[in-house]
C-alpha positions as CSV (number, residue, x, y, z in Angstrom):
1,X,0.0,0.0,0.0
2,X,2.9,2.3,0.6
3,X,4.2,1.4,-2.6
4,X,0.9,3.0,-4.5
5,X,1.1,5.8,-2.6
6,X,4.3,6.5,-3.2
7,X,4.1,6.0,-6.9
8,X,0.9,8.5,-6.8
9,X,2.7,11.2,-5.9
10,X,5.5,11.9,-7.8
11,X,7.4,14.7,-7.0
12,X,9.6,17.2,-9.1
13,X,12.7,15.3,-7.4
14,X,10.6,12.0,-7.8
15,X,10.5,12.8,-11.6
16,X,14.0,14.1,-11.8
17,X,15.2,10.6,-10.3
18,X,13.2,8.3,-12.8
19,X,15.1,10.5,-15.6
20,X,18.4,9.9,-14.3
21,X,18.0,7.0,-13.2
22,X,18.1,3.2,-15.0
23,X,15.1,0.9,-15.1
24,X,15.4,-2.8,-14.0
25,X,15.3,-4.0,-17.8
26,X,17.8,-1.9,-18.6
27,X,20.3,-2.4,-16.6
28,X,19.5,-6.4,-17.4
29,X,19.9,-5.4,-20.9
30,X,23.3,-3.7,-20.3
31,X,24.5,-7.0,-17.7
32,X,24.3,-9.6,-20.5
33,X,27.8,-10.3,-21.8
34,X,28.4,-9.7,-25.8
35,X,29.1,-12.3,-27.7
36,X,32.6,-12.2,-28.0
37,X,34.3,-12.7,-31.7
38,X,38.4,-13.9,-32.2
39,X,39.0,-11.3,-34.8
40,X,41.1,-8.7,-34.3
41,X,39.6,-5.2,-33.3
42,X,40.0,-2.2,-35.9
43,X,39.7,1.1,-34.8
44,X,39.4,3.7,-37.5
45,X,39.7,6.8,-37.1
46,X,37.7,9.7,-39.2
47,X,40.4,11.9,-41.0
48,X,39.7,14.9,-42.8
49,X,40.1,14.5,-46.5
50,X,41.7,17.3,-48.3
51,X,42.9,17.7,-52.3
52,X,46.2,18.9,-53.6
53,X,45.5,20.1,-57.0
54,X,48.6,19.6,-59.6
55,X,48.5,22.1,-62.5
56,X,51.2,19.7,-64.6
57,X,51.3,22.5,-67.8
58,X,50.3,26.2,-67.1
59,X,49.4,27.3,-70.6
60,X,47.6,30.9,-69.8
61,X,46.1,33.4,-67.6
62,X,42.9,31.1,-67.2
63,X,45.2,28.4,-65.3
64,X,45.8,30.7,-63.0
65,X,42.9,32.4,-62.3
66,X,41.8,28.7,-61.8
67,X,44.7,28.0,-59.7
68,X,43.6,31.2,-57.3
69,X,40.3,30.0,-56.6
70,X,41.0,27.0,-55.8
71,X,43.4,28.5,-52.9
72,X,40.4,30.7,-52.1
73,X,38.7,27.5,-51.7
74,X,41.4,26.6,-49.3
75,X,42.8,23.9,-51.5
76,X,46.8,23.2,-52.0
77,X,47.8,24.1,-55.4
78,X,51.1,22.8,-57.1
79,X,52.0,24.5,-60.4
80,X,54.4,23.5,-63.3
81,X,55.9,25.8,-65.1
82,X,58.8,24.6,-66.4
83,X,56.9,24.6,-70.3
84,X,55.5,28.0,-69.7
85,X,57.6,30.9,-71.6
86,X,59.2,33.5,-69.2
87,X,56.7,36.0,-70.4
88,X,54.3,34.4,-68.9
89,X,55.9,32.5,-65.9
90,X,56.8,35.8,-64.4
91,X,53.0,37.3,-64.9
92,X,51.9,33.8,-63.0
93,X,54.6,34.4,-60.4
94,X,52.8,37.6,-60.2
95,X,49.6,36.8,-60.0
96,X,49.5,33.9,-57.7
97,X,51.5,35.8,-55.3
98,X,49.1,38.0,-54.6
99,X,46.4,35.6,-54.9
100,X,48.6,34.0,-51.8
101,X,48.7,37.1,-50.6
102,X,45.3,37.9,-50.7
103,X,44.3,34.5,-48.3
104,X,47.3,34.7,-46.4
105,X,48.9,31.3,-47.9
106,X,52.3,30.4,-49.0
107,X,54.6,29.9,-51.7
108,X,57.0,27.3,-51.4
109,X,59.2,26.6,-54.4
110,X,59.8,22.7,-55.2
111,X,61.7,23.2,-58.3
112,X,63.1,25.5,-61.0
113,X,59.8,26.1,-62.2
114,X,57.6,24.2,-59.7
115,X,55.8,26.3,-56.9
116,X,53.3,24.8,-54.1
117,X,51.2,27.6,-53.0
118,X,48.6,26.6,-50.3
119,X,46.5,28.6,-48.0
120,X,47.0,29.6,-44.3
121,X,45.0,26.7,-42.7
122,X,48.2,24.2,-44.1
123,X,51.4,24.6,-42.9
124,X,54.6,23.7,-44.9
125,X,57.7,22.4,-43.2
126,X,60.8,22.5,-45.5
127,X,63.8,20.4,-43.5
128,X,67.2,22.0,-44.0
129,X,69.7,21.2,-47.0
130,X,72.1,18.4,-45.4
131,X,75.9,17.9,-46.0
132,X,74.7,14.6,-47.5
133,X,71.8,15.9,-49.7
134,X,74.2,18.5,-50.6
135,X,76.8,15.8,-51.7
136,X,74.1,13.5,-53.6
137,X,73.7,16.8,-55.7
138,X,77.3,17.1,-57.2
């Protein structure tokens, strides 16, 4: 009889508790053992997935105004432009410096002629010239 009138008034704190708290069936649910398998356990974890756009033959203008959206977009850009004529090389130079500018990115040279210009959100570690690159050089 208590139990009834217990149950029949429920109190903010009585309703509070029944929130927070776990049924019987639940915690029977919880208390049975999973089955257990003898592969081996995976764990994967979510990367972010991010493009590197390589612009293998700058031919005009147009590749670069491609080339500076897609570091608006906050995409790494590498551009070749060892078949481009000087003329234009330098107005690309130009062009997608102050495009890097613009996002606050970076230009980091790879080659002669090959640039990777990304955006401010990657950051580009270059390791010092050893005495043993240097010699693999000559």
């Amino acid at each position: 009889m208590e139990d009834t009138a217990t149950q029949e008034r429920s109190s903010f704190m009585g309703k509070l508790k029944g929130i927070f708290t776990q049924s019987e069936e639940e915690e029977a649910i919880e208390d049975t053992p999973h089955p257990v398998h003898n592969s081996a356990v995976v764990n994967i974890a979510k990367t972010h997935r991010y493009s590197i756009y390589v612009r293998k033959d700058v031919r005009g203008m147009e590749d670069a105004h491609a080339a500076a959206a897609g570091l608006r977009q906050g995409l790494q850009q590498i551009l070749n432009l060892e078949t481009t004529d000087a003329v234009l090389r330098q107005r690309v130079w130009d062009y997608m410096t102050c495009a890097c500018q613009m996002v606050d990115g970076d230009i980091e040279k790879i080659s002669e002629y090959v640039w990777m210009v990304v955006p401010n959100s990657v950051e580009v570690i270059v390791e010092p010239v050893t005495p043993k690159m240097t010699s693999m050089r000559n």
